[in-house]
N, C-alpha and C positions, 0 to 999 in steps of 0.2 A: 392216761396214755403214756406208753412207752416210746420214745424215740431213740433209737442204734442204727449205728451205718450197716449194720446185717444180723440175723441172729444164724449163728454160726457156731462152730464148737472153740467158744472162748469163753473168758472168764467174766466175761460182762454179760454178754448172751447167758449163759447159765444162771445169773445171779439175776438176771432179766424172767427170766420162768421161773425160779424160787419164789420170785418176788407177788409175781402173776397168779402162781398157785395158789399162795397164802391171800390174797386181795378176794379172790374168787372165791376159795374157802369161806371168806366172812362175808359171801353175798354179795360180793362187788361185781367190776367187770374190769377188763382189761383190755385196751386195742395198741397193736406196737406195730409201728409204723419203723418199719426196715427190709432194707433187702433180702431177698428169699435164701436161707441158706441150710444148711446142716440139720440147725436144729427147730425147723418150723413146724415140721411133722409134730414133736414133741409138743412145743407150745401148744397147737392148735387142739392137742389131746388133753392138755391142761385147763380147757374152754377158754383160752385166749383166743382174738380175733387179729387177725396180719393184714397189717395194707403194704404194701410191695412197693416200697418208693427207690427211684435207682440215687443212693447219696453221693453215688462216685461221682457221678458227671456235675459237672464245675460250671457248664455252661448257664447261663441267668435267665437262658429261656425254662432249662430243667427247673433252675433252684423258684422260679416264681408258680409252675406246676407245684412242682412239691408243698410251697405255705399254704396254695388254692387248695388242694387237696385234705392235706391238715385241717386248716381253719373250717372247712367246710364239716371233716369231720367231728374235729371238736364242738362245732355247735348244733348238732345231728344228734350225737347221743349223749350231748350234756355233763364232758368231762369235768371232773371235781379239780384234777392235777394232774400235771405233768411233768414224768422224770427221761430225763433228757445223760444220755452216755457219751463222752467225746467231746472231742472239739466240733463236728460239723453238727452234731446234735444239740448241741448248747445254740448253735446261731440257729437252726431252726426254731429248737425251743423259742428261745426267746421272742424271737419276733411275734409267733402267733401265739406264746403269752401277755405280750403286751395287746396286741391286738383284741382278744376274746376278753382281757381281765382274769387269767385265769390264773394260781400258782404255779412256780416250776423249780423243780429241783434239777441237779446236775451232779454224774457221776464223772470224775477226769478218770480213763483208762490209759493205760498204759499203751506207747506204739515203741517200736523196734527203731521204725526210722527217724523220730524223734527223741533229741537228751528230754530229761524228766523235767526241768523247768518250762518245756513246752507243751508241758502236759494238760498246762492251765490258760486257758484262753480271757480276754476280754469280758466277752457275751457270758462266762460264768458267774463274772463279778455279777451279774443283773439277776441272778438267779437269785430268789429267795434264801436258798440253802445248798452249800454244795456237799455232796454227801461222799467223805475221801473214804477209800478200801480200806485206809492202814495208818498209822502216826506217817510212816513215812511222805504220801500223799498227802497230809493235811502240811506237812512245814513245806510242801513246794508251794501253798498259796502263797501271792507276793503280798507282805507288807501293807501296799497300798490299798489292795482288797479291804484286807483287814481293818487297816483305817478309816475306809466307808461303809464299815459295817457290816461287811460279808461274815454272813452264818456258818462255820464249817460244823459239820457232823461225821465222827467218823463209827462208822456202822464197817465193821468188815461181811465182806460177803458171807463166810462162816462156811461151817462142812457140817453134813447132816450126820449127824455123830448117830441116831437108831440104826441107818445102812453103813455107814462107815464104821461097823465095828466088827472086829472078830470075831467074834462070838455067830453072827447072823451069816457069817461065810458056809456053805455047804460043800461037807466034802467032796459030792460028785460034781460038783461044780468045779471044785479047784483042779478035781482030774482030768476033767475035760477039756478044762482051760489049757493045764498045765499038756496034755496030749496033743490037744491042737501045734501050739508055739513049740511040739519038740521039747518042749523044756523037763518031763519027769523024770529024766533021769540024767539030769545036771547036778553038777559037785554041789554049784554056788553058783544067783543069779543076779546081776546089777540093772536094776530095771529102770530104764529111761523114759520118761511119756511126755506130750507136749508138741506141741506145731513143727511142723521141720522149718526152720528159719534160723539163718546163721548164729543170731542174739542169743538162741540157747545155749550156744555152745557145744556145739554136737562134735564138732573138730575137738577142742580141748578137751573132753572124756575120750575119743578116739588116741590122742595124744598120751594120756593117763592110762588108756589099759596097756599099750605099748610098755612103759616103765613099771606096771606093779610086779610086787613080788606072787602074788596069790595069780600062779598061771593059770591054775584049774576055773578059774570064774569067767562065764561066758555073761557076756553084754543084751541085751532082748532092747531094742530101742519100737516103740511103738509108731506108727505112723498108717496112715492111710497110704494105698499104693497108688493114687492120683495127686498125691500132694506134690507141690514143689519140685520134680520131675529133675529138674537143671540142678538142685542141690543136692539132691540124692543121690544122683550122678556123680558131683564130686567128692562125697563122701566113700561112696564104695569106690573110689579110687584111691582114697587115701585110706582104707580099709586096706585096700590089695596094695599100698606101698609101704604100710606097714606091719603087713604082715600078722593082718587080725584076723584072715578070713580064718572062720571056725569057730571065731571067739567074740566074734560082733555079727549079730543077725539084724536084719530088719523084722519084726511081725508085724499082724494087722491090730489095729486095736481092738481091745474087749470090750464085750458090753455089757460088763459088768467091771468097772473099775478096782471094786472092795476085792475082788477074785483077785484080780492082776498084782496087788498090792499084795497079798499072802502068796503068791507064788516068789518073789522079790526075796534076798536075805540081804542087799539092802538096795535103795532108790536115793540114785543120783539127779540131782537140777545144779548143772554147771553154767547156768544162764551166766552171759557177757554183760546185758542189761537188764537194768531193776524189772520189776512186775510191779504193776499197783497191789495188788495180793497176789501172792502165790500160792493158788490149790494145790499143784503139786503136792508142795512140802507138808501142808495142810492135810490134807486127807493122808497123806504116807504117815504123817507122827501120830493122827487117827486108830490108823490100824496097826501102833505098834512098830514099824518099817524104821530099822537105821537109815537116818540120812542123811547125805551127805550134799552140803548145796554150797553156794559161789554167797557171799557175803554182801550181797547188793541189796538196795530195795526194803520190801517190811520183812525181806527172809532172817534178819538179823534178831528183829524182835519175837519171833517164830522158835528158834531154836537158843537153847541152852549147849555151848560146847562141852562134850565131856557127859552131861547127863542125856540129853534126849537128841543131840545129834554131833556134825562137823560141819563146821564152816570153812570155806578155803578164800583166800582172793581169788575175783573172777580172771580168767585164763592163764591161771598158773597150776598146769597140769602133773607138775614134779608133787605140789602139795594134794592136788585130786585124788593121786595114786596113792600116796603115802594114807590118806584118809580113808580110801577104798580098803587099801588092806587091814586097816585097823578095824573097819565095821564089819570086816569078814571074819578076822581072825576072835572076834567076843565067842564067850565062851558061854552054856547054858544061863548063867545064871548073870552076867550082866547085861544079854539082850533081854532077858523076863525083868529088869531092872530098869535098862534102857525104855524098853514098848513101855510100862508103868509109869514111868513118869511124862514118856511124852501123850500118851494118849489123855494122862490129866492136864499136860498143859495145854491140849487142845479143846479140851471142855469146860476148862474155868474161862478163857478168853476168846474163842471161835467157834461157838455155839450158832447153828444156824438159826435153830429156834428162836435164841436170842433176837441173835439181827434182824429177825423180819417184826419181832416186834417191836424194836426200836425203829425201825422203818415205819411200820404203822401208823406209830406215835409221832412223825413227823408229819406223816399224809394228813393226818388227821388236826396236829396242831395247826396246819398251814391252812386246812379248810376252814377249821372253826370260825363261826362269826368274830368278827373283832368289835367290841366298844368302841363306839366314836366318842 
């Protein structure tokens, strides 16, 4: 059983049906027990089973529904283990792990509104194993954990390197894409994707195309046109106060990501705050994409400066700019230099393949009978 406070278009939810798929693949079953969101359609076409639990509400009449709920499931169709996402999914876990006798693992994600030492709750210390995205999330476990024995494994989520790769991009695909968003017949495109939420930094690139030298490069920022409504708002104000209309669009996103990535000559993540992994940067050094990203988080151990991308400090837009123009200005033979070396480094170390079977390997060591 999976437990997530929603499966949505995030980086946990994804790595939540990577995981689901591959389990199912080997003959298992999968039920994830989270709020109904974006990407449930997907799961459920993966033969994953959804129980709809609402984990927002706080109230103790909800939270004692929801372990009834659980517990009942869990002893219905005889879960082997349970991996648990979050702070609120860790205190569910755990209770109706102790409860059933069951195993449980625990993934800390990353929140905006929380700093990254809060990313680690109590209730995970109890967890069998907590499973971090990145080195970065395994040194926020405190100390004390460690002392009493907490397990950490770090499994990053990983990028499906057969679809993430150039080669498997179709050219009527990229023109259609490229037709849609306006973009085919753009000089040069800096392509932004990811949640509309302040933490990314969407202001600080807005701020950075303002000063570059490379005026001919227009900005493509992805987003859904129901997102966030109140921030988008203030963005295209500060769009139209400095004087970017033309040169900053919103589009919708694609669905086909690998597409959206080869349209790109290079892909900005000006994030303000860490990620427990960053897909992003991840899938862009995949398909080859200069990028350019804010030095927070496990994006550090992700990029090489100089060979496979740019690091800047996060919201200093004077150095954004100055790194925008550099990955525009490469010339044929350092991007075919550049894409080569980062697409290797994301196959010797973020191999999804990988991680789901070092995942496996966990499920499975944790169920093994144990010798008394």
């Amino acid at each position: 059983m999976q437990i997530l406070p929603r499966l949505d278009a995030d980086g946990a939810s994804r790595n939540a049906i990577d995981m689901a798929r591959t389990v199912i693949g080997q003959g298992g079953a999968v039920i994830a027990a989270a709020r109904t969101g974006a990407l449930v359609g997907e799961f459920r076409q993966a033969g994953g089973v959804h129980l709809d639990l609402p984990f927002e509400s706080l109230s103790p009449l909800a939270r004692w529904r929801i372990a009834r709920q659980i517990r009942n499931t869990l002893g219905k169709h005889r879960i082997d283990v349970i991996h648990a996402y979050g702070r609120r999914g860790a205190r569910v876990a755990r209770r109706a792990a102790r409860t059933m006798g069951i195993p449980f693992v625990v993934s800390p994600i990353g929140n905006d509104d929380r700093p990254p030492e809060q990313w680690i709750s109590p209730d995970m210390g109890m967890a069998d194993a907590i499973v971090a995205a990145s080195p970065f999330v395994a040194s926020l476990v405190p100390q004390t954990m460690l002392a009493n024995g907490a397990r950490v494994e770090v499994i990053p989520r990983g990028v499906d390197l057969p679809r993430f790769s150039p080669a498997m991009v179709r050219a009527e695909k990229l023109i259609r894409q490229a037709q849609e968003w306006r973009a085919d017949d753009l000089p040069a495109v800096i392509l932004m994707t990811g949640r509309l939420s302040p933490g990314k930094g969407h202001d600080v690139l807005l701020h950075a195309m303002a000063r570059m030298k490379t005026r001919h490069a227009t900005c493509l920022i992805l987003s859904r046109e129901d997102e966030n409504q109140r921030y988008r708002e203030t963005l295209l104000r500060l769009i139209a106060s400095l004087q970017l209309e033309g040169r900053v669009r919103f589009v919708s996103h694609a669905p086909d990501m690998p597409v959206a990535y080869m349209i790109a000559d290079a892909v900005v993540v000006p994030s303000r705050v860490p990620e427990a992994f960053n897909s992003v940067c991840a899938e862009a050094l995949a398909m080859g994409r200069p990028v350019v990203a804010s030095c927070v988080g496990d994006t550090p151990g992700m990029i090489v400066p100089g060979k496979t991308g740019w690091l800047v400090p996060p919201g200093d837009a004077e150095a954004l700019a100055a790194s925008l123009d550099e990955a525009l200005t490469l010339g044929i033979p350092a991007r075919a230099a550049l894409a080569a070396e980062a697409r290797a480094a994301i196959e010797r170390a973020y191999s999804l393949a990988d991680a789901q079977k070092h995942m496996l390997a966990l499920y499975r060591d944790l169920t093994r009978p144990r010798r008394r």
